[in-house]
N, C-alpha and C positions, 0 to 999 in steps of 0.2 A: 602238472603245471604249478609253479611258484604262486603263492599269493600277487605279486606283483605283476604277474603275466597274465592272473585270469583277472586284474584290477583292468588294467590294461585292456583285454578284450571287451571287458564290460563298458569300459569308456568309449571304447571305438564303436562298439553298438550304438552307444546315442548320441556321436558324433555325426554319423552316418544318416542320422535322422533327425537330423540340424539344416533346415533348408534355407540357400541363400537366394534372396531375394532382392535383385537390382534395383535402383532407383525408386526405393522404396521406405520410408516417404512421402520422400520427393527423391528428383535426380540426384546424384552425387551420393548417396545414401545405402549403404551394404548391410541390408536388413536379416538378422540370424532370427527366421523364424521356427519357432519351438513347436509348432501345430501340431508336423508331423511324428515327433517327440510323442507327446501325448496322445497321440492318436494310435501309437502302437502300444500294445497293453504291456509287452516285453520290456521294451524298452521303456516307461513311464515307470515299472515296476523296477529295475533296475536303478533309476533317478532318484526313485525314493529311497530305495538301500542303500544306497552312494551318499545319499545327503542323510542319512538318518546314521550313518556309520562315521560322518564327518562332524557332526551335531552330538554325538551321543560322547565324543571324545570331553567336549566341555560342561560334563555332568548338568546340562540345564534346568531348570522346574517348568520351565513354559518354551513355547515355539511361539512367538512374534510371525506375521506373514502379512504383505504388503499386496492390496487389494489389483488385479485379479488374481492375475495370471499365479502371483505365490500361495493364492490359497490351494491349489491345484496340488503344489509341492508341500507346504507348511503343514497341513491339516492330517494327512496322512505320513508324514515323519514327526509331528506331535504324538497321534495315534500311536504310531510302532515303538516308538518310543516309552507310550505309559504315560505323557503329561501334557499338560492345558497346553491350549493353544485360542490366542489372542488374533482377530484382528483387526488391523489397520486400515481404514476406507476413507474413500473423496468425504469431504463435507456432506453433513443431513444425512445419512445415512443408516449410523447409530441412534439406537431409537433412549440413550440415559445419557446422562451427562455427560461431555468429553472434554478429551484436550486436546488444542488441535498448535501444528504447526507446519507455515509458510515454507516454501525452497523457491527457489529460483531456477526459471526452464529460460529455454533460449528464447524464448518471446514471451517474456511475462513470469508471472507466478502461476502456484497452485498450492494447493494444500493440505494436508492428511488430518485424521483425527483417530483418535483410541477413545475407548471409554475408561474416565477418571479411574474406576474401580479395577481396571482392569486386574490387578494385582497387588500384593501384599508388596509393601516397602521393604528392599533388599533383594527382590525375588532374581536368581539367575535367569537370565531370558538368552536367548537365541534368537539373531530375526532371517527368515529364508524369503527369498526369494527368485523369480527365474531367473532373472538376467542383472547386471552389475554392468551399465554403463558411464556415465559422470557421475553418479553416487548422491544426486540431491535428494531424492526417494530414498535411498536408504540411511543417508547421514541427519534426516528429515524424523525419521522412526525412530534411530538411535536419542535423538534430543529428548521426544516423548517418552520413550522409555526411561530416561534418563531425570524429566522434570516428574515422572511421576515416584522416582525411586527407585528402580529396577536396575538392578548391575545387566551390562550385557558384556557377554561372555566371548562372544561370538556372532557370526554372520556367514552363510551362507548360500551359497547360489548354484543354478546348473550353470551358466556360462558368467563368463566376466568377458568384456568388452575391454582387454588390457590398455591398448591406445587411446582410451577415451580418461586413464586414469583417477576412476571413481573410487578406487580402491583408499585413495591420498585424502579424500573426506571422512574416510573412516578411521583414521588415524587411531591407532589404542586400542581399535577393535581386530581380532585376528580372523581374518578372509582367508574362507574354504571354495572355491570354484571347481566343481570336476570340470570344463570346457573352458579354456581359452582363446582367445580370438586376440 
């Protein structure tokens, strides 16, 4: 089999293990839950090599990962990779000094925070996370990253929600998605 053929297989493995879920949530709403994803060890293990094989392209020093669901992904494609891994969480959290910044959700705000130290000024960062839908969450990360000195190289996801495009808040940053929707 082609490299491109067993790429292929391997994505349709965690395609398959991509659960949609209606009106969820709320009505009108076609929810891609990742549960089942991570609940198969094949397929979760596969995820990681996919994103650690899309990640390692942009020679990083760190992996960035946006609290929860990407520390699942971030932390062990940090690992495979041989380098730090940072992360990003709600407010009060981080127990040393942070830096935090505001995004805008469909009712309101909210807001993420890193710790100031996180990294040496210049550092290549990577930020992964599971899903990529209107990109306030990760165009949120990239600023922090970015006020604290860290080039980001890169960004990362198992799925991208195309039609929602979050991808256009990232602008300058180059978006790896193995699943589209």
């Amino acid at each position: 089999m082609t490299a491109s053929g067993e790429r292929d297989t391997r994505l349709a493995l965690l395609r398959a293990r991509v659960r949609d879920v209606p009106d969820f949530p709320r009505p009108g709403i076609l929810f891609r839950d990742l549960t089942p994803l991570m609940g198969d060890g094949v397929a979760l293990g596969e995820a990681i090599d996919l994103l650690a094989e899309s990640v390692s392209r942009h020679r990083p020093e760190l992996v960035i990962a946006i609290e929860s669901r990407g520390f699942i992904f971030g932390a062990p494609v940090a690992a495979s990779l041989g380098i730090g891994f940072v992360p990003v969480r709600k407010p009060g959290k981080l127990p040393h000094k942070t830096r935090r910044r505001s995004y805008a959700l469909e009712y309101g705000t909210d807001a993420l925070e890193m710790h100031a130290d996180a990294f040496v000024a210049g550092a290549r960062v990577v930020i992964v996370d599971d899903l990529l839908a209107t990109g306030g969450t990760a165009a949120a990360t990239v600023e922090l990253v970015r006020e604290i000195g860290g080039h980001v190289v890169g960004a990362a996801f198992v799925v991208e929600l195309a039609l929602l495009r979050g991808r256009e808040l990232l602008a300058g940053v180059p978006v790896d998605a193995l699943l589209d929707y």
